[in-house]
N, C-alpha and C positions, 0 to 999 in steps of 0.2 A: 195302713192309712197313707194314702197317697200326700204331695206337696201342697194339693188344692186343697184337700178335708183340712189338711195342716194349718194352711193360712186362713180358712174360713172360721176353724176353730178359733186361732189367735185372735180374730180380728171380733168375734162373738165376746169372748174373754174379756179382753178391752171397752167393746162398748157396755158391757152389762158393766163393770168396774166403775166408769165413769157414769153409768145411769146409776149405781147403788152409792153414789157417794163416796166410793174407796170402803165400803164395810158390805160385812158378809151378811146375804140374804137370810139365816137361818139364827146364828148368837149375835147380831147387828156391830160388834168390834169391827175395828177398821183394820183391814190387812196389812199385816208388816212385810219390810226387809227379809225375804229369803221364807215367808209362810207359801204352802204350796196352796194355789188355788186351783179347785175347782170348777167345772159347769155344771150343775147338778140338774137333773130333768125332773122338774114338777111332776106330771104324767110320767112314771118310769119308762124307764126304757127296758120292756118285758117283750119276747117273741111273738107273745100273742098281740098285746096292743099293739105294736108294730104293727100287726098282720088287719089289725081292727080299723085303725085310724091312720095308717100310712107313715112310712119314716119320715114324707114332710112336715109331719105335724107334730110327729117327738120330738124332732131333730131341728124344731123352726126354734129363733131366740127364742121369742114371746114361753115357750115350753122351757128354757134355763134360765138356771140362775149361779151367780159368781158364791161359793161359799166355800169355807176351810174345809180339809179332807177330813176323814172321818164321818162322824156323829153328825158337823154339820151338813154335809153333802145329805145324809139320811132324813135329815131333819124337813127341808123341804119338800121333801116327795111326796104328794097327793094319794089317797090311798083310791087305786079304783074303784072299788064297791062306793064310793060316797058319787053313784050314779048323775045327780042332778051336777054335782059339785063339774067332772070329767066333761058330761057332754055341754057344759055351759062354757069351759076352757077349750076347748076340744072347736066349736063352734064359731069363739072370736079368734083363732090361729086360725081357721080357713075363711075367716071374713078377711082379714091381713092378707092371708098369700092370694088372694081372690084381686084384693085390690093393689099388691104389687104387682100382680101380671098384669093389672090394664098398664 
């Protein structure tokens, strides 16, 4: 991972932190002193959907979320077969990147 993915990641980390309140997406506690957080990807992050929906679109915020390692990292992940569920997520991350490119 390059310096750029580095500071893009911190800086993902940060705003989702300060959009969840300080508490984890997944068991809602608020993160401590020295708890390791995660970005955990709603839409996993799988070879194939990569290959399906593009790494913009696993890889965009709107696709994570701030939560403790482990269990809760797992806990948010959208299961792909719940089809409507995906391409209804799937379809408002490329309205976003659609309308940050203008």
């Amino acid at each position: 991972m390059n310096f750029y993915d580095q500071e893009r990641i911190k800086e993902i980390r940060e705003n989702k932190l300060v959009e969840q309140n300080g508490k984890c997406a997944a068991c809602g506690k608020y993160f401590k002193y020295g708890d390791k957080i995660e970005l955990a990807h709603i839409l996993p992050q799988r070879k194939w959907i990569i290959e399906k929906y593009g790494s913009d679109v696993i890889h965009h915020p709107m696709n994570m979320k701030a939560t403790h390692s482990g269990d809760c990292n797992s806990d948010v992940q959208m299961s792909p077969n719940h089809t409507e569920l995906v391409e209804a997520h799937v379809k408002a991350i490329i309205e976003r990147i659609l309308e940050e490119k203008r």
